[in-house]
C-alpha positions as YAML, in Angstrom:
chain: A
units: angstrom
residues:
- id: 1
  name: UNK
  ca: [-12.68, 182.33, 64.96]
- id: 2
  name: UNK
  ca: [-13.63, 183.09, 61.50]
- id: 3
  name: UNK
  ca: [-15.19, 185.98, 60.55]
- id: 4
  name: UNK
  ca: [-17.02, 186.20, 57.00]
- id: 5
  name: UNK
  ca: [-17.18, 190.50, 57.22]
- id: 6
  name: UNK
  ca: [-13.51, 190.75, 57.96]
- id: 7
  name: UNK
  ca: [-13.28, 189.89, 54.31]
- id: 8
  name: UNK
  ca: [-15.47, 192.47, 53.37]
- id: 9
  name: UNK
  ca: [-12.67, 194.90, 53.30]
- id: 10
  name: UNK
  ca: [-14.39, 196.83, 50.36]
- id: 11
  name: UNK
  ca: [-17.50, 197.73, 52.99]
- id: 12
  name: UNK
  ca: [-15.35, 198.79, 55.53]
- id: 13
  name: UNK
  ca: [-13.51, 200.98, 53.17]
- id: 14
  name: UNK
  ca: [-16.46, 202.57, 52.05]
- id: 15
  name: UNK
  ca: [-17.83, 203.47, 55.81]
- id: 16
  name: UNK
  ca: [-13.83, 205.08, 56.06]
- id: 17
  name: UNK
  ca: [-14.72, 207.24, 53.02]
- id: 18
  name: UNK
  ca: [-17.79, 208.61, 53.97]
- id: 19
  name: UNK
  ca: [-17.31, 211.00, 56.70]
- id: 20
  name: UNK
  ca: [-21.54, 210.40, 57.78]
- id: 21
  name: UNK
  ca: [-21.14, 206.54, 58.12]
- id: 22
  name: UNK
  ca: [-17.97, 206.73, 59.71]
- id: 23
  name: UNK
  ca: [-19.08, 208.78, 62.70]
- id: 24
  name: UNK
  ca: [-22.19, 206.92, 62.83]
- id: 25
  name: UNK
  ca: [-20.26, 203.47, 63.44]
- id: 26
  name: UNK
  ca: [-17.54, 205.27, 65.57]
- id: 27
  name: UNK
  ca: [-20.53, 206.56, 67.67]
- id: 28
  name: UNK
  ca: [-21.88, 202.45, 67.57]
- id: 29
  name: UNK
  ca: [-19.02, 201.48, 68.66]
- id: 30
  name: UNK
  ca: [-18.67, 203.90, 71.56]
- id: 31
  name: UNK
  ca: [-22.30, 202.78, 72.83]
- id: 32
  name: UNK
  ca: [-21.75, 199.50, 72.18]
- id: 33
  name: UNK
  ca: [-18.48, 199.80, 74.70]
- id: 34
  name: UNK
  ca: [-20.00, 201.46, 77.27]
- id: 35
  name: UNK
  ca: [-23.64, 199.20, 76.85]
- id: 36
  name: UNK
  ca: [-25.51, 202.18, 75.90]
- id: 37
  name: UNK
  ca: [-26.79, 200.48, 72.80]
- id: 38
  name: UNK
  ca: [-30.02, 200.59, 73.83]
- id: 39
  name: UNK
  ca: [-30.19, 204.34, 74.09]
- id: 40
  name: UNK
  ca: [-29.47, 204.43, 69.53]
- id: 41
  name: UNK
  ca: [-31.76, 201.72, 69.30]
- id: 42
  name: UNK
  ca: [-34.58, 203.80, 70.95]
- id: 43
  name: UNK
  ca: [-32.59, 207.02, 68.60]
- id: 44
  name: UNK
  ca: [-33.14, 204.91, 65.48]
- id: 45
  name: UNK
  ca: [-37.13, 203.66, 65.90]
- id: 46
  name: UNK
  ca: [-37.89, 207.17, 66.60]
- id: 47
  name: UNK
  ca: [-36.07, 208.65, 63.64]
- id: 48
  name: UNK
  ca: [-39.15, 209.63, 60.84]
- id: 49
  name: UNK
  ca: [-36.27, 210.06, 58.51]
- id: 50
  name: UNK
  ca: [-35.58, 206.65, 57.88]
- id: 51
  name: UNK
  ca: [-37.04, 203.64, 56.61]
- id: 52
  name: UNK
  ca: [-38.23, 200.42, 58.28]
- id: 53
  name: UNK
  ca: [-34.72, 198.65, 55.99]
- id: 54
  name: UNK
  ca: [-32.39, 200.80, 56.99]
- id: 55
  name: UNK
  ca: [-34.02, 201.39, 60.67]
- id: 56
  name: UNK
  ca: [-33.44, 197.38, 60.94]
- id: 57
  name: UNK
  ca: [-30.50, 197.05, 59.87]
- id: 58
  name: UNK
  ca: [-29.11, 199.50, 61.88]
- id: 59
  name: UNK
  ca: [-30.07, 198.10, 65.03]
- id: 60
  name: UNK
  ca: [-28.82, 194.49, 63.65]
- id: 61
  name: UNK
  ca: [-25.70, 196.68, 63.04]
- id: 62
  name: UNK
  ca: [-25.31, 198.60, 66.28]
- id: 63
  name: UNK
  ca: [-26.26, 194.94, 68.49]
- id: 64
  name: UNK
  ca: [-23.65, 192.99, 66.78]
- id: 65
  name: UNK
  ca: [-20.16, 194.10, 69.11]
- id: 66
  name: UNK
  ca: [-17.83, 191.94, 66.88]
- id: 67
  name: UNK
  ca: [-18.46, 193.79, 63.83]
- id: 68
  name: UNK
  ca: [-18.11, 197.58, 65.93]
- id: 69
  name: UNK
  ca: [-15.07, 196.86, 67.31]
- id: 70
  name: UNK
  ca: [-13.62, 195.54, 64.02]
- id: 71
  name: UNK
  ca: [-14.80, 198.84, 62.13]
- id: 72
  name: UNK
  ca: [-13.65, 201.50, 64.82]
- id: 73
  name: UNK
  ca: [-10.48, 199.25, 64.76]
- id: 74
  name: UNK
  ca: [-10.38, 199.53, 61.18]
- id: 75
  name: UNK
  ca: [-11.36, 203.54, 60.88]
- id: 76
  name: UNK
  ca: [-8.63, 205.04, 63.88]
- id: 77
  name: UNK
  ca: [-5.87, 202.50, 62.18]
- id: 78
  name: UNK
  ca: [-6.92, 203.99, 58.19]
- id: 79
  name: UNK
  ca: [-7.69, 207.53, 59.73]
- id: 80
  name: UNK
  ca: [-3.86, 207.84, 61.12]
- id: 81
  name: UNK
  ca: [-2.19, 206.45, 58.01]
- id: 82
  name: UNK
  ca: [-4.22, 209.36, 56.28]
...
């Protein structure tokens, strides 16, 4: 199946390069594997630090399993050729 993000090789690059974003979507993907989603979901609406964007498009983010398991893929396969 095709896959429009797996393109985006230029976003995923940038998540490897920034150590924050990285464990944040490592920690996704961990949730998202063990269906404890719901528990950064409830993390992220609670957060006062961050906006109503960026608390949206984190939970679009952390519900879509696809995209998680292509990052962490994507991170432990660029972290071990680093």
């Amino acid at each position: 199946m095709y896959q429009p993000w797996l393109e985006d090789l230029e976003s995923l690059e940038a998540i490897s390069q920034n150590e924050e974003a990285r464990r944040i979507f490592l920690r996704m993907a961990a949730l998202s594997q063990s269906g404890r989603t719901s528990n950064f979901v409830v993390e992220v609406a609670l957060d006062g630090d961050l906006d109503a964007a960026t608390k949206g498009r984190l939970v679009e983010l952390a519900q879509d399993e696809s995209f998680l398991l292509a990052v962490e893929d994507y991170l432990v396969r660029t972290h071990r050729l680093h």
